[in-house]
C-alpha positions in Angstrom: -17.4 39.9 -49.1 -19.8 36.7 -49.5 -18.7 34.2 -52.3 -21.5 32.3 -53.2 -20.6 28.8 -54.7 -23.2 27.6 -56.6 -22.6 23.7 -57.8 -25.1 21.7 -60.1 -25.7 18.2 -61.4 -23.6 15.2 -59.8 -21.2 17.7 -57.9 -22.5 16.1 -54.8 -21.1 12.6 -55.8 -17.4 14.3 -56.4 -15.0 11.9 -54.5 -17.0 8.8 -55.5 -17.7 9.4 -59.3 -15.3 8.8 -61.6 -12.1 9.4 -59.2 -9.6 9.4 -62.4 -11.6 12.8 -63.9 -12.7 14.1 -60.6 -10.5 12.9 -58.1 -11.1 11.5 -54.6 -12.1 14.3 -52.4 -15.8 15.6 -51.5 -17.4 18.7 -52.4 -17.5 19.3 -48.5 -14.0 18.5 -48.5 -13.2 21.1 -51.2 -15.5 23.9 -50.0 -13.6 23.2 -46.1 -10.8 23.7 -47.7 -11.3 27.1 -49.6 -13.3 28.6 -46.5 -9.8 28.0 -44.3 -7.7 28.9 -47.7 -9.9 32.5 -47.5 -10.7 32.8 -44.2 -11.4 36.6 -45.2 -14.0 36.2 -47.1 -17.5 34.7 -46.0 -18.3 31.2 -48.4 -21.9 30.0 -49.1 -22.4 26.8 -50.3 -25.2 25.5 -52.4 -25.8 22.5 -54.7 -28.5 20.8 -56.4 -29.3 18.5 -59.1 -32.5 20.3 -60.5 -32.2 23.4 -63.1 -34.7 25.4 -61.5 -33.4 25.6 -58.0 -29.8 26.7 -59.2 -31.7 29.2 -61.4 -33.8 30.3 -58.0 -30.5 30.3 -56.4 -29.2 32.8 -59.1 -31.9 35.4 -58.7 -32.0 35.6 -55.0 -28.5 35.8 -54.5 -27.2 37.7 -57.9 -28.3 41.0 -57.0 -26.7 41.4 -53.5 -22.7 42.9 -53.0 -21.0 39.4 -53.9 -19.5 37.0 -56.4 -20.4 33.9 -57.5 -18.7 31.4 -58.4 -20.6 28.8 -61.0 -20.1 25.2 -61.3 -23.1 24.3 -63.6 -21.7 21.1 -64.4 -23.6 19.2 -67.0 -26.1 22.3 -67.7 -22.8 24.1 -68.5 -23.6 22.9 -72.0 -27.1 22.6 -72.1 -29.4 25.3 -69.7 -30.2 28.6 -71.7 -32.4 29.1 -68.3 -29.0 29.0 -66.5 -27.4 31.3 -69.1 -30.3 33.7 -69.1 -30.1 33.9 -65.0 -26.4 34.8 -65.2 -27.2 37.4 -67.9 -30.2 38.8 -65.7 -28.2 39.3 -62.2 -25.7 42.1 -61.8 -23.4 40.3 -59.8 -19.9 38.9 -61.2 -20.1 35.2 -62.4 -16.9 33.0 -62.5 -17.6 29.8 -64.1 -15.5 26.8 -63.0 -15.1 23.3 -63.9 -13.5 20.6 -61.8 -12.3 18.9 -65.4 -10.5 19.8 -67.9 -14.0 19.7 -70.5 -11.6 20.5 -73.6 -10.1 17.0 -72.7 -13.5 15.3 -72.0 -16.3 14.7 -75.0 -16.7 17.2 -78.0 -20.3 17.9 -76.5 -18.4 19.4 -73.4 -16.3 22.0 -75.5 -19.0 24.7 -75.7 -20.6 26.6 -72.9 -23.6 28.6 -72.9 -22.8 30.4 -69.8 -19.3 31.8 -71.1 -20.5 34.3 -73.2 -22.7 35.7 -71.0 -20.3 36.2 -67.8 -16.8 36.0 -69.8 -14.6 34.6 -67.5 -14.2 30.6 -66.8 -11.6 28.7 -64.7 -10.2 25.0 -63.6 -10.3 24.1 -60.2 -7.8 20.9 -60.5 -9.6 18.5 -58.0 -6.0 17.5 -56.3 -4.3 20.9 -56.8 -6.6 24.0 -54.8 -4.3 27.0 -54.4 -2.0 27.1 -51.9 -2.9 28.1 -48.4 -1.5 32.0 -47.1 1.3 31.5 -44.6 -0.3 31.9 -41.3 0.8 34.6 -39.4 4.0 32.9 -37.6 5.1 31.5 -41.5 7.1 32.8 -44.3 6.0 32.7 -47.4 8.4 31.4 -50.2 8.0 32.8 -53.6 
């Protein structure tokens, strides 16, 4: 299967902005670190700063046999175009947020894109999951 991460405003500066929210690792380190955490899965990467591309993105990628996985950062709370492309495409839509935004400013409590894909999550910037044993490991549970 192809998981598509789709990032938006400012997640390119992760690892330099604000290190106390967003911690000190880069969204290439993250995404390197999730392709060898699911090494069974094929992970494309795309990030930009502009509404309409991430909206483009949306469309040409939202209709194929994937997930997506949504980090619309600061349009989270603001893009109805954003909320209508996740509405439009028939793929599955996770949204994520790197912070916690029930922590953060009142303006960051609401998203527009929850009620159209229902589920959201937290990727903890200094806690991803757990990598699967390799092959000659045990796992402990």
């Amino acid at each position: 299967m192809i998981i598509h991460i789709i990032n938006g405003p400012n997640l390119n500066l992760v690892g330099v902005r604000e290190p106390e929210v967003y911690g000190n690792r880069s969204l290439d380190q993250y995404l390197q670190e999730l392709a060898e955490c699911f090494p069974q899965h094929s992970i494309d990467t795309f990030q930009s700063n502009i509404e309409g591309e991430i909206v483009d993105r949306l469309q040409q990628v939202g209709f194929d046999d994937c997930g997506i996985i949504l980090n619309a950062g600061g349009y989270t709370h603001t893009s109805v175009a954003i909320a209508d492309a996740v509405a439009a495409i028939t793929a599955p839509v996770v949204e994520v947020h790197i912070s916690n935004i029930y922590s953060r400013e009142p303006f960051r409590h609401k998203s527009l894109l929850s009620p159209v894909q229902g589920h959201r999550g937290r990727l903890r910037p200094r806690q991803l999951p757990p990598r699967p044993p390799r092959p000659h490991q045990t796992a402990t549970i």
